[in-house]
C-alpha positions in Angstrom: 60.1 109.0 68.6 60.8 110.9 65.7 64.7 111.8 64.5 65.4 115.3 65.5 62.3 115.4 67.4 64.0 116.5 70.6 66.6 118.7 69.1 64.8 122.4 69.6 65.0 121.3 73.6 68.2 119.4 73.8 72.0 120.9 73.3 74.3 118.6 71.7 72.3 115.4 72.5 71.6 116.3 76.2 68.8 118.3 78.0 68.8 120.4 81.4 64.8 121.4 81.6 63.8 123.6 84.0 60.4 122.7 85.6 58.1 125.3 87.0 54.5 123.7 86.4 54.6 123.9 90.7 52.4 126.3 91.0 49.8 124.1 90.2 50.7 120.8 90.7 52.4 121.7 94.5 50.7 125.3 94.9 52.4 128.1 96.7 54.3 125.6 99.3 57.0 125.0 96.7 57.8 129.0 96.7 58.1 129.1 100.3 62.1 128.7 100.5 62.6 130.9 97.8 59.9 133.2 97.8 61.1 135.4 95.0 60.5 132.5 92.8 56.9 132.9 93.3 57.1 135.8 90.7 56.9 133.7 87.3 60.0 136.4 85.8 62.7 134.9 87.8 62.2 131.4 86.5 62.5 132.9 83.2 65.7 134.8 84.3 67.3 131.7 85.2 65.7 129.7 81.7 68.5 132.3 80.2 71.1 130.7 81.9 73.8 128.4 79.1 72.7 125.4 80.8 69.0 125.8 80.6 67.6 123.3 77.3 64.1 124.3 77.9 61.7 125.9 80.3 58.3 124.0 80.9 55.3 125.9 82.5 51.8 125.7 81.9 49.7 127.8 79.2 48.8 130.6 82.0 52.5 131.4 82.9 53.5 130.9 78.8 50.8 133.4 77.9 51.6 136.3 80.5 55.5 135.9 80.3 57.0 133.9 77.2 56.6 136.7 74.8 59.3 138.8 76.4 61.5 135.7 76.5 60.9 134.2 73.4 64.3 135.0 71.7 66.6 133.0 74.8 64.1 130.5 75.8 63.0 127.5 74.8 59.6 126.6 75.6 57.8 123.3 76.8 54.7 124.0 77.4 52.9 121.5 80.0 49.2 120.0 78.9 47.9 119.2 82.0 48.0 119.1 85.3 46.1 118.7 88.6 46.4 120.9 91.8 47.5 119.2 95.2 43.9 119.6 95.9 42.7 117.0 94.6 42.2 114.1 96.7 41.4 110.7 94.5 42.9 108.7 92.4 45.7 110.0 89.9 44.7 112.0 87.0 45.6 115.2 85.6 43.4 116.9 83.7 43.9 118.7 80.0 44.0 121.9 79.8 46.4 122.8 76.8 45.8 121.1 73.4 49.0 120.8 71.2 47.4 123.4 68.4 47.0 125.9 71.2 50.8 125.4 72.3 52.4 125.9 68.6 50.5 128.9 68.7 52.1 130.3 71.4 55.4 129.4 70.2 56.5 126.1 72.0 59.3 124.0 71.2 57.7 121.1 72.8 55.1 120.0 74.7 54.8 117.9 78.0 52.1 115.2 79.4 51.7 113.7 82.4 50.7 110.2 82.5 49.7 108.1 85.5 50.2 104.4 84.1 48.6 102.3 87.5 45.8 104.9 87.6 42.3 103.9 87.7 42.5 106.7 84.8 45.3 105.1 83.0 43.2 104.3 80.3 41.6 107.6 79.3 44.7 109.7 79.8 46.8 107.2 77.9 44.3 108.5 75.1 44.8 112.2 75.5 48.3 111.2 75.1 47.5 109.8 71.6 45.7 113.1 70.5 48.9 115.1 72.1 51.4 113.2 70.8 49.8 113.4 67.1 49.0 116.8 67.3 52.2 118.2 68.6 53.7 116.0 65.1 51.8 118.4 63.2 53.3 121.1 64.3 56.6 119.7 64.5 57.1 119.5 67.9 58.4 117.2 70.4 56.9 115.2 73.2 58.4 114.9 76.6 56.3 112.4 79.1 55.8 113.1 82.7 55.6 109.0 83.3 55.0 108.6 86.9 53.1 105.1 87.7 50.7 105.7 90.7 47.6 105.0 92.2 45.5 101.5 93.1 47.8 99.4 90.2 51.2 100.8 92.0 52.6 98.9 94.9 55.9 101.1 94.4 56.3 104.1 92.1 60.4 103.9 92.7 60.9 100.2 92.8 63.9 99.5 89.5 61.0 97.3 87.8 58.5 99.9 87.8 60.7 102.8 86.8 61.6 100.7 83.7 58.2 100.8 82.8 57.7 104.1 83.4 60.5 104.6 80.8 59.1 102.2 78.6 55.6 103.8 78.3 57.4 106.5 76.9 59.1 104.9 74.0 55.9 102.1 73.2 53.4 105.5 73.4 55.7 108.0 71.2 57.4 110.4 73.4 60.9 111.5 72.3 61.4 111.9 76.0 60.7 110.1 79.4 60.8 112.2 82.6 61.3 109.4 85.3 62.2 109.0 88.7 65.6 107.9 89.6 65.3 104.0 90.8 67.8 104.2 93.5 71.2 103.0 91.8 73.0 103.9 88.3 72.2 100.0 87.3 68.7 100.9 87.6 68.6 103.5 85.5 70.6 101.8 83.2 67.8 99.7 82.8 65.3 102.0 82.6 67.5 103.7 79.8 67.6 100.0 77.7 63.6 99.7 78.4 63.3 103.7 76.7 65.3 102.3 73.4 65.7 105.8 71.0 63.4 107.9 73.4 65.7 109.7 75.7 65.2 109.4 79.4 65.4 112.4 81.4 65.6 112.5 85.3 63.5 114.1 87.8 64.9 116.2 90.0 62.4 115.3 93.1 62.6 117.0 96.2 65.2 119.8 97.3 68.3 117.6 98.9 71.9 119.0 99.4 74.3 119.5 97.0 76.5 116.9 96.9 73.5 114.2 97.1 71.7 115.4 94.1 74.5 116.4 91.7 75.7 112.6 92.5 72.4 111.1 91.3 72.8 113.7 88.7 76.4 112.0 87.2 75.3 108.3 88.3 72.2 108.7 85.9 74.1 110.1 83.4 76.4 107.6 83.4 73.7 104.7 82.9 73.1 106.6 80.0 70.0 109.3 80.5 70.5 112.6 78.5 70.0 115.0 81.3 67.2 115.8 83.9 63.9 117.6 84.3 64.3 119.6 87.9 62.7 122.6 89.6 63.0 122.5 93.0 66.4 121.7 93.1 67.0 124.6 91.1 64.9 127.2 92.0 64.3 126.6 96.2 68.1 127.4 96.7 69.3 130.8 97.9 71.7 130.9 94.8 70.0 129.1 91.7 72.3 130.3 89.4 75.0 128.4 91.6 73.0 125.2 90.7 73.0 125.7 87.2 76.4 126.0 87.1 77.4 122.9 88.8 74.9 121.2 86.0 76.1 122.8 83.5 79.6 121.1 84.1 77.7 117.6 85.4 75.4 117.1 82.6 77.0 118.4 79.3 80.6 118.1 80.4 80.2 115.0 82.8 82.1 116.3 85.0 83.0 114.8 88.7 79.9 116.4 91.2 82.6 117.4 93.5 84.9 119.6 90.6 81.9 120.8 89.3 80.6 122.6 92.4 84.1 123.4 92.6 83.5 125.3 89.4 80.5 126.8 90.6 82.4 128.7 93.6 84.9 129.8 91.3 82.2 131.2 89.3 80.8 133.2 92.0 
């Protein structure tokens, strides 16, 4: 990573980004308990909120909405991607070169990469051409480093989730979006294996409150800078809610249990 790579996506050294490349990767399934959420505008509604870092979306969704929105959001704009449709082994196509994103304004750009894949290999260089073009345009690089496929016996097992972080830092991102490995002393050991690259973690599937604001404050304890999430944001009745509670979680580390506290009072 580069010094002050990260810093047009990250608020005094910690990031909340909000995810909404589900559209594609998912399809319409993920709007389902939210369905106003389908409508790209209300993601951007909620990218306005303090806590929101950055808003990552693919080039469609940045083109038809981020003008409005450029002046209180941050952009990361998503190279690839794959739908749910396809069937065989992990791989996510490009469809977003980093010269294409600078000129739509991003902050930042994201990859996927599918280390295990039968397509490591090629994808690991569209990464390279990424990564070096998004330094020529000053941007920073945030990996989506989720080992899968025919090489993965466990894509959430401690030792693998280190390497996921550790991709990131040996292939130049500034940040790692990983999986949380179970336990804060796994992640803390995902955070070593990342050295300078900051490790961010995912948000995963819609759980209750309490559950995922917990994983939330252990993670950030082992040392990761904040979190990547979508559905955990924008599947509740009440995002805004959410956000709150994170805001207080992530940049004030506060306990999960005062923080939703906080969030009520808000209300």
């Amino acid at each position: 990573m580069l010094p002050h790579a990260a810093d047009e996506i990250s608020r005094d050294g910690k990031s909340l980004i909000l995810a909404y490349d589900h559209g594609l990767e998912h399809g319409p399934v993920d709007f389902e308990p939210n369905p106003a959420t389908a409508d790209p505008e209300r993601l951007f509604e909620l990218a306005t909120h303090e806590a929101v870092t950055a808003l990552a979306v693919q080039k469609g969704i940045a083109e038809a909405y981020y003008p409005e929105y450029e002046d209180d959001v941050n952009l990361l704009l998503k190279l690839n991607g794959t739908s749910n449709l396809w069937m065989g082994e992990p791989d996510s196509p490009v469809n977003c070169s980093a010269e294409y994103a600078a000129g739509l304004g991003a902050d930042a750009v994201g990859f996927t990469l599918y280390g295990g894949s039968n397509h490591e290999v090629e994808m690991a260089e569209e990464f390279r051409e990424a990564q070096e073009g998004a330094r020529e345009h000053d941007m920073g690089v945030v990996m989506w480093s989720y080992p899968r496929g025919q090489g993965v016996k466990n894509d959430t097992s401690p030792d693998t989730i280190s390497y996921a972080a550790r991709l990131g830092l040996e292939l130049g991102a500034d940040f790692v979006k990983v999986k949380y490995p179970g336990s804060a002393e796994a992640m803390g050991e995902a955070v070593r294996m990342a050295g300078p690259t900051q490790v961010v973690m995912s948000g995963g599937t819609m759980r209750d409150d309490k559950a995922f604001l917990r994983n939330v404050a252990d993670a950030i304890d082992a040392g990761a800078t904040g979190l990547a999430v979508g559905r955990n944001v924008f599947q509740r009745d009440d995002p805004e809610r959410i956000l709150d509670a994170l805001e207080a979680v992530v940049f004030q580390e506060v306990d999960p249990a005062e923080a939703l506290a906080i969030a009520e009072s808000d209300d």
